[in-house]
N, C-alpha and C positions, 0 to 999 in steps of 0.2 A: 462394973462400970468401966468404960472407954477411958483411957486417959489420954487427951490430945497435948501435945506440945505448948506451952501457955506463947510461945517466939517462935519466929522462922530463924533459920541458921543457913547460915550462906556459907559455902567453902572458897578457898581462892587457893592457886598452886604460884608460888613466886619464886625460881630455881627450883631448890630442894625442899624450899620451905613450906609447909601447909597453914594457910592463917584459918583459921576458923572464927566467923564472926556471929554475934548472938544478938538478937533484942533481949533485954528486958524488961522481965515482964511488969507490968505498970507504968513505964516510960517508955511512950515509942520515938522517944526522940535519943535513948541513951543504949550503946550498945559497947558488949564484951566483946575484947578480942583476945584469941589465944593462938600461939603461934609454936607447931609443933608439942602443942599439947600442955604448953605452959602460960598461964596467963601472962599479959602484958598491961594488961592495962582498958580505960573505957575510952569510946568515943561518943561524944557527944552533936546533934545538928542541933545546933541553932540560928535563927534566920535566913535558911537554907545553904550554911553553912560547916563543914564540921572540922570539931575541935577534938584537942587530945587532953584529956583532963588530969589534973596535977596526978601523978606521979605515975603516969603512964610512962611505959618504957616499950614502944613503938617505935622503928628506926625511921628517920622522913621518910626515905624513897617505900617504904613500906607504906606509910600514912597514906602516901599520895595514892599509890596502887588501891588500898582499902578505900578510899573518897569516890575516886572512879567506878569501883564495884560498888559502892552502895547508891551511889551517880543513876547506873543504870537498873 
């Protein structure tokens, strides 16, 4: 049996930094983000908006960068 991806994963380059960002799966409104290979934490859209949900450790200018990618 095939096993497909249950999420798309989107990569993003920021300096040296690699974020790697995930849906998951069952919420396509809630997504993983891991940055250089360590988690940071979830972002969430809600009302065509998105948020960084408590104990995210995501730095702003990073957030914003991630909102724009996932923007387009």
């Amino acid at each position: 049996m095939d096993n497909k991806a249950a999420t798309e994963q989107k990569q993003i380059k920021i300096g040296g930094d690699v974020i790697t960002i995930d849906g998951v799966k069952g919420d396509k409104f809630l997504f993983r983000v891991m940055i250089n290979k360590t988690f940071k934490g979830y972002i969430q859209k809600r009302d065509g908006d998105y948020y960084r949900l408590d104990g995210s450790d995501i730095h702003n200018l990073i957030f914003a960068k991630i909102c724009h990618s996932l923007g387009n």
